[in-house]
N, C-alpha and C positions, 0 to 999 in steps of 0.2 A: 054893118056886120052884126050877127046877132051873136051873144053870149050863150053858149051854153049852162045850163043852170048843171047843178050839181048831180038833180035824181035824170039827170039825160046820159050819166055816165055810165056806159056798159060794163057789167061785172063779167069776169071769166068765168067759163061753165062749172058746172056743178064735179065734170072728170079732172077737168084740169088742176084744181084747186084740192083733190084726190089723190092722182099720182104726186102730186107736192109735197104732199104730206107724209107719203108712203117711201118717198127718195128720200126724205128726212130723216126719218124713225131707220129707214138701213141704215145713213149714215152712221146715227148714234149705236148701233148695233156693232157693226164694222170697227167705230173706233176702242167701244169697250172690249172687242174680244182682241183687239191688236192691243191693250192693255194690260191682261192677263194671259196672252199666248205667247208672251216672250218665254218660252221656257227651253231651254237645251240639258242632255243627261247626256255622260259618259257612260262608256261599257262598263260591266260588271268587275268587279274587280280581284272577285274571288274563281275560278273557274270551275274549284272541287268544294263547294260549301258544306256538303255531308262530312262531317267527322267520319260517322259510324253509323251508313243505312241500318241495320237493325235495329239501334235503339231509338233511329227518329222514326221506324215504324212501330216501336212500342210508347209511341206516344200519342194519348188520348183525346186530353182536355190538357189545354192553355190560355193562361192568364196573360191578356196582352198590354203592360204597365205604363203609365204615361208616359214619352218619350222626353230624351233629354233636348231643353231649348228646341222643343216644338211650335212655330207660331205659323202653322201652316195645317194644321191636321193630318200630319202624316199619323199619327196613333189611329184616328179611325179608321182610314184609309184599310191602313193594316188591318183590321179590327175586320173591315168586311172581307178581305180577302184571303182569309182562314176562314170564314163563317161558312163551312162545306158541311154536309147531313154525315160525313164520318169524324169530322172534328167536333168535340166540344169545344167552344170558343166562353171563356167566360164572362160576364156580362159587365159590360167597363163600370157601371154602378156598382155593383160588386167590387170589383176587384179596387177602385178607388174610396168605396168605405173601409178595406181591407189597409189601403193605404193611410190613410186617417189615423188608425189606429195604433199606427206604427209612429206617430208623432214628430213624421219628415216630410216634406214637400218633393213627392219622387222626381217630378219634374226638374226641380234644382240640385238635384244630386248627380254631382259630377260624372265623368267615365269612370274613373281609378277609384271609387267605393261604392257604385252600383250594383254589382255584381252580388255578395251578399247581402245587402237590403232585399233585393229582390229574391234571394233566393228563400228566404225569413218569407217573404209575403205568397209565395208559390206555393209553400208549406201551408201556411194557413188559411189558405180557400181549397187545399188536397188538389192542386192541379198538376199534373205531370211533368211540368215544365213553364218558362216565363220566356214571354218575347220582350225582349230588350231595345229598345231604338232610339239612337245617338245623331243628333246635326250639330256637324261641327264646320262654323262658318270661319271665313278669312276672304275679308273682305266683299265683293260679289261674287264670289265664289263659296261653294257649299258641300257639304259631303254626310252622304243619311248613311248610319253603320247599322245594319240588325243583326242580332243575335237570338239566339234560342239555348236556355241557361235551363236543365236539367234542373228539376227540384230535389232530386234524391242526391245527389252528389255534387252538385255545382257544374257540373261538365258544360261545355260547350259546345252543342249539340249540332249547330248549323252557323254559320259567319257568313254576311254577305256585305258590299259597300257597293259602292255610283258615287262620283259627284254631277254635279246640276249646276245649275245658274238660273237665273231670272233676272226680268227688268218689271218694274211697275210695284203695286202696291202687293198684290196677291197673284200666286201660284194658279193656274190652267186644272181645275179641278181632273180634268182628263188627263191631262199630263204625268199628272201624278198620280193618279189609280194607274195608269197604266206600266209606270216606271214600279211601282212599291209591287204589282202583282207580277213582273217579271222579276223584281229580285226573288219574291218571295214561292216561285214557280217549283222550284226541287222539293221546299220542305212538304207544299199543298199534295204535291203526285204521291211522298210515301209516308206520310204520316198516318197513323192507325192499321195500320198493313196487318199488324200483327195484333195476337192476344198479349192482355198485358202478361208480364211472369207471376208464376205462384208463387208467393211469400210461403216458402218449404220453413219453418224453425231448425236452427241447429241441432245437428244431431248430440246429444250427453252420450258422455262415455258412460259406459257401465258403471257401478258403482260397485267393489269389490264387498264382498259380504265377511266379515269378523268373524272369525269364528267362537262360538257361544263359552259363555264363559263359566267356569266351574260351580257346580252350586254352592254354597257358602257354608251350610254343613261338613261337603267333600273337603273345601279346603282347610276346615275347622278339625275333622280328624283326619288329615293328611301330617306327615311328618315331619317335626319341625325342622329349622334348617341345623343341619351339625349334628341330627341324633344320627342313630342305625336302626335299623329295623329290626324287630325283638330276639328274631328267629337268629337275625347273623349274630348279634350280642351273646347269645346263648352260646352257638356256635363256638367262637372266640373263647366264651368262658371254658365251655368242655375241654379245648384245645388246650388251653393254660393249666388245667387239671391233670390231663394228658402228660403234662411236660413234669411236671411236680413233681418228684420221687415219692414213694406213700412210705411215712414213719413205718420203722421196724416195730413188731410187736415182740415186746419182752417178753422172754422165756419165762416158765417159772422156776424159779431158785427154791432148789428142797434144804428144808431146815439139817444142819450138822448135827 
């Protein structure tokens, strides 16, 4: 019996050792996206999220602020899905040196004192209003809240909610653009609708005009108080003269 030596061993062809490689490489493809696509959402939770259509069509420019316990990027998410040629969307650079300077971590600020922070930071990049966005988790179970917080007034302008779930380390990129651009679908369709309002100034009441006051002569020979006036004094006197009986004049007495 002869031995085979080693280089007599036939190698598999050149396809074979191809497709091998190629059922491999889907595998690891296959298993990462079954990693990140565990993702389930609930329906919207709000059904009338407009406060007041009009004033979310007099909205221009917004500031879309870090979201609260975000470890998912729902903030940019958001951030593209406002970014429409009739929104100004302002530039998260921006609005996060804006945040800086306010000398809080907007991220770590709670729900129940958000609201003012943010509406402080609206103000100082002049943006019309602040997008607000809240995850609030309990357990694997999760819940993303947006708002949209008037800079002029604090109002709230737009309310929407979903909860979600996931399994694995990270969120379905797609999953989630696509859940954050359906909540966010009512403010996109009327926002800018309108011109902003004219800043009209109150109107001032008239200011009643004094009338001018005597010249300081006039009231220098004007009469003081408690005299009369020369003509009626006179008057009086003649009248008193009037009343007086006039002394008899004596006769003259002729010498006896």
């Amino acid at each position: 019996m002869h031995s085979l030596s080693g280089s007599s061993v036939a190698k598999p062809p050149f396809p074979c050792r191809l497709s091998a490689s190629l059922i491999c490489l889907s595998l690891l493809i296959a298993l990462s996206a079954c990693a990140t696509s565990r993702f389930t959402a609930g329906d919207q939770k709000n059904s009338l999220p407009l406060a007041d259509r009009r004033l979310i069509e007099e909205v221009h420019s917004v500031a879309v602020a870090p979201f609260y316990h975000d470890d998912n990027h729902w903030r940019q998410l958001a951030q593209e899905a406002l970014s429409t040629p009739k929104l100004d969307v302002i530039p998260a650079g921006k609005v996060d040196a804006a945040g800086r300077n306010t000398g809080k971590d907007l991220s770590t600020i709670g729900p129940d004192n958000r609201a003012g922070v943010l509406v402080k930071l609206g103000r100082s990049l002049q943006a019309d209003a602040v997008l607000n966005g809240i995850v609030l988790s309990k357990g694997d179970r999760h819940e993303l809240i947006i708002q949209l917080i008037s800079s002029g007034d604090s109002r709230i302008l737009f309310w929407q909610a979903a909860d979600f779930s996931f399994q694995g380390e990270r969120i379905d990129p797609d999953s989630q653009r696509k859940l954050i651009s359906g909540m966010l679908e009512p403010l996109v369709a009327n926002a800018a609708k309108r011109g902003k309002p004219l800043m009209t100034p109150p109107v001032q009441p008239k200011a009643v005009e004094a009338p001018e006051a005597a010249p300081k002569h006039a009231i220098e020979q004007g009469p003081k108080p408690g005299s009369q006036p020369k003509a009626e004094k006179k008057q009086k006197t003649d009248r008193r003269h009037e009343r007086e009986p006039k002394p008899a004049v004596p006769e003259d007495i002729s010498p006896m």
